[in-house]
N, C-alpha and C positions, 0 to 999 in steps of 0.2 A: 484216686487212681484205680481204672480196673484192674482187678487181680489178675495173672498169670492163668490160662489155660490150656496154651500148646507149649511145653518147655520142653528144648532140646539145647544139652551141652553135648561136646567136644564129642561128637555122633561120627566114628567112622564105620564104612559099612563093604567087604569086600564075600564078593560070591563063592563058592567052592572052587571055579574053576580058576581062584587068584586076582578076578578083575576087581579091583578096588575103584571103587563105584566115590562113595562122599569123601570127605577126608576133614575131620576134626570140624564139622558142621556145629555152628552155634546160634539160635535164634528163640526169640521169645514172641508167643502173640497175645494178644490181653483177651479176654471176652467180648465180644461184640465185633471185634475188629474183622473186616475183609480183605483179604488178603490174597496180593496174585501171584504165585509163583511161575517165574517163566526163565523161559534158558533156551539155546542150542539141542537138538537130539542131540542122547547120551549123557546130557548133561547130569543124569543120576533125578531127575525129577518124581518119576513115578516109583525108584526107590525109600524117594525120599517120605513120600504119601505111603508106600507100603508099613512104615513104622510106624506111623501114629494107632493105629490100630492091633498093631501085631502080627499082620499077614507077614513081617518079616522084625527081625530081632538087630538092634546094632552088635556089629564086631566088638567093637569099643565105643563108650557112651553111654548117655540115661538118654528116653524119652517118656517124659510123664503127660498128663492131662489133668486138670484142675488138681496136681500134685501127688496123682497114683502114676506108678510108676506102669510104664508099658511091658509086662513081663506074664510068662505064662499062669503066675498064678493069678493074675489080675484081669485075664482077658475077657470073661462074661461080663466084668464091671468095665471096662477100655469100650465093649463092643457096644453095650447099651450108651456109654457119651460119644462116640465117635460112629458117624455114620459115611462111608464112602458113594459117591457113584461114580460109575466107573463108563471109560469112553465107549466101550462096546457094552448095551443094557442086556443084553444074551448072557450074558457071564452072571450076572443075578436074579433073572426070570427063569421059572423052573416047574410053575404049578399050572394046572391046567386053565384056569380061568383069572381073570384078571383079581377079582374079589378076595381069592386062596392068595395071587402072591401079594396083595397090597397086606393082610393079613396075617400073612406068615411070623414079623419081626412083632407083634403085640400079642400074638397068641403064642410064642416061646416065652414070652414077658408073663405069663400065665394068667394074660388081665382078662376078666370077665367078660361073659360074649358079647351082652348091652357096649360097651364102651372099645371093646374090636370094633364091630359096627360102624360104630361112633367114627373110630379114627380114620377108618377106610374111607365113610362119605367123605370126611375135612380132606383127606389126602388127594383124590383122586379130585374131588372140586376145586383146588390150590391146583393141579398143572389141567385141569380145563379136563378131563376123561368120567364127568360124571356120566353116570347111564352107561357106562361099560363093564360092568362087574361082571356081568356073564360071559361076556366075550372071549376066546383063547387068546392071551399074549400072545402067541405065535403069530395069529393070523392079522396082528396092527400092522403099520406102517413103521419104518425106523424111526421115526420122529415119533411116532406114537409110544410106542417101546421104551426109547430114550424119556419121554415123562411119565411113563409107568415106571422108567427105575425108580425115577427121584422118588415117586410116590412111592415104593416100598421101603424108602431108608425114613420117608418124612413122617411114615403110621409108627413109629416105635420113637420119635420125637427127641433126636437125641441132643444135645448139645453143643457138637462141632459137626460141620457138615465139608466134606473134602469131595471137590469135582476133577474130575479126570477132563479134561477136553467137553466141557458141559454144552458148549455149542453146535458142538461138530454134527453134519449131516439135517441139522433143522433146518424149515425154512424160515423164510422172513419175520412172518409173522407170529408163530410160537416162539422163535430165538425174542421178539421182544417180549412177550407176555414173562417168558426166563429171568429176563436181564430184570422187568417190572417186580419180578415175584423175589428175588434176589438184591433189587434195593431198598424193600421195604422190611425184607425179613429181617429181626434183631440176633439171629444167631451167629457164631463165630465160624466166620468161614475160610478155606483153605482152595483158589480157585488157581488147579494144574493146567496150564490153556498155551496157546501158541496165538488164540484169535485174543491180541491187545485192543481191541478198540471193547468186548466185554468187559477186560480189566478196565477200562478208559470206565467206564461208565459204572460198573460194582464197586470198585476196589478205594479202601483209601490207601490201601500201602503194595509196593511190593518187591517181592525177593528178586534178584537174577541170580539164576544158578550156574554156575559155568564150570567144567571140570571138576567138579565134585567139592565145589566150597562156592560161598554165594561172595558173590565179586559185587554186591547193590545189594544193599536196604532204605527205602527212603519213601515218602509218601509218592505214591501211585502215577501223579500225574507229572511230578520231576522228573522222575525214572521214564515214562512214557514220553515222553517229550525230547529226551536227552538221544537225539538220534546217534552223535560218533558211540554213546554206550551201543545201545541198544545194534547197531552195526558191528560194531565190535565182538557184539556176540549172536552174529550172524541171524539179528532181529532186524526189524523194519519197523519204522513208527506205525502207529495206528492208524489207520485207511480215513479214517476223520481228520484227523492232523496231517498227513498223508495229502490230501485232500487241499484242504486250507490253505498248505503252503502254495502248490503247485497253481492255485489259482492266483494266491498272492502273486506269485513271480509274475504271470500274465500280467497283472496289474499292475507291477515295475516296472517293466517291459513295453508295454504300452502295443503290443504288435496284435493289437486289432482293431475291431472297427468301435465305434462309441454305441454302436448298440449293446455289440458282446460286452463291452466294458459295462456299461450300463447291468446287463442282466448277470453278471460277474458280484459287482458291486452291491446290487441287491440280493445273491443269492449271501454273500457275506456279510450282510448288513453293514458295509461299510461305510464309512466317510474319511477327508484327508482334515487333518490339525496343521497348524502350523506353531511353530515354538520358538519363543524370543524373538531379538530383532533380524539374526538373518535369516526369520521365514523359514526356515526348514521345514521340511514336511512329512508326515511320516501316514498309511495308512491304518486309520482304527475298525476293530472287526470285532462285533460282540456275540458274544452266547455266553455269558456269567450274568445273573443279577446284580444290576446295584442301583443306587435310590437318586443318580445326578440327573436334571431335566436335558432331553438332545434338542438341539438346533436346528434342528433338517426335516422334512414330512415324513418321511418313509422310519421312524425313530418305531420301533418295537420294543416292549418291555419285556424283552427275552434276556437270558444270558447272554456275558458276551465275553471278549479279550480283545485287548491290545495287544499290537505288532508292528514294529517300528521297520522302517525300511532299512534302517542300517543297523538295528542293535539286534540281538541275542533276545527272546522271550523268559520270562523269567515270572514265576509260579512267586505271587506271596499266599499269607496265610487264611486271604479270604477266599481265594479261589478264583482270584483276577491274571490276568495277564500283564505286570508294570512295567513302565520302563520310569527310569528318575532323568524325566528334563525340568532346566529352571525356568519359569516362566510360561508355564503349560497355557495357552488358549485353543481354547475350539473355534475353528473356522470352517464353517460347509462349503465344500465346493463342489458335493457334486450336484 
């Protein structure tokens, strides 16, 4: 089992001016593990990110990192394994050219010039900015900016990596290169976000935070799926799931024509089963991989899930979407 490298016990956390923000917070995350913290505003989130590093101290509680405790005399050794980025990249660009601030965090590390170098090309070539070292942060674009942060926390290479709202203000096509460079990275991560369909796609676990105590911990995609939660705490399912359903309903529904149906159907890779003898029917929708031969032309070896017309969706542990009927046959109809 991996060992322990974000521990926090019975962590409460109240300002000067009395607001008691957490309240007897407790959570463990292992090494490797991706992880999405999400909640209601207020809900004490970006306080919660403030402690792992030290930029803030609990009231009451410990919070350690691979078992050093988070406290001021530990804070050069907390700041080298714990690396922030933060939702506004303004808040950590400071030097005149992109090269100084990529730099900055391995040259207080006091590593040799040859190997600063080093880490500035791998950093800046990981969020796509090679060939801009000369250039003034200032004068990027937000999106640009926003991957010059990362790339100032990734040149000093540290161990836990905690996102502030990591998506926010990118476009299309950098937010995927993000999400790509973030599910292939093996470090322990801490992702503060409101946009769920990122956690949908990073995360294998994650926290909801509500009122200053997490009301959910459970893998990623139950917790995202679980709309009265997620409603409850003034969340919305993921814009993909979001998505999926709304089209299913159409398809319940039946209130269009057989083209739209048609182009509905395909865009969900569906087909309809039927199970046992009274024929019941339910529609199948996939994006999960798995290894069974389909019956229909249009069958793609994509991921997929199942979704039953009258059951509940329900996450097993491969990554499917099940439901338990007896007597399961495939039947194509469409």
């Amino acid at each position: 089992m991996n060992e322990i490298t974000i521990n926090v016990e019975g962590v409460d956390f109240t300002y000067p001016d009395g607001h008691h923000v957490l309240k007897n917070v407790n959570c463990a995350i292992r090494k490797g593990e991706k992880v999405a913290l999400i909640g209601p505003n207020g809900a004490g989130k970006s306080t919660f990110m403030s402690l792992l590093n030290g930029v803030s101290i609990p009231t009451q509680g410990r919070v350690s990192i691979s078992g050093l405790e988070v406290c001021k005399e530990n804070f050069v050794q907390i700041r080298r394994k714990v690396g922030i980025v933060f939702q506004d990249p303004d808040d950590q660009l400071f030097c005149p050219t992109v090269f100084d601030d990529v730099a900055f965090g391995p040259l207080n590390l006091g590593l040799p010039k040859d190997e600063i170098k080093q880490r500035v090309k791998e950093a800046l070539e990981t969020v796509g900015l090679e060939g801009f070292d000369e250039r003034s942060s200032f004068h990027l674009s937000f999106g640009e900016r926003k991957r010059l942060a990362l790339a100032t926390v990734l040149s000093y290479q540290p161990d836990v990596l905690v996102f502030d709202e990591p998506s926010t203000n990118m476009d299309p096509l950098n937010r995927r290169k993000l999400i790509t460079w973030l599910q292939q990275s093996n470090r322990t991560m801490l992702l503060c976000t409101h946009d769920l369909d990122i956690a949908l796609d990073v995360c294998d676990r994650c926290l909801v935070l509500s009122d200053g105590h997490f009301v959910a911990d459970d893998e990623a995609r139950t917790i995202l799926n679980d709309k009265q939660l997620l409603e409850k705490n003034n969340l919305e399912l993921p814009l993909a799931l979001m998505t999926h359903e709304l089209l299913l309903e159409k398809l319940r529904t039946g209130q269009m024509s057989s083209e739209e149906k048609h182009i509905i159907e395909k865009f969900l890779h569906a087909h309809r089963h039927t199970h046992g003898p009274n024929g019941q029917e339910h529609i199948h929708i996939h994006f999960h991989g798995h290894e069974h031969e389909h019956l229909h032309d249009d069958a793609v070896p994509d991921d997929h899930m199942h979704s039953d017309t009258d059951a509940e969706i329900v996450w097993s542990e491969d990554g499917h979407h099940h439901h338990s009927h007896p007597n399961h046959t495939d039947k194509d109809k469409t």
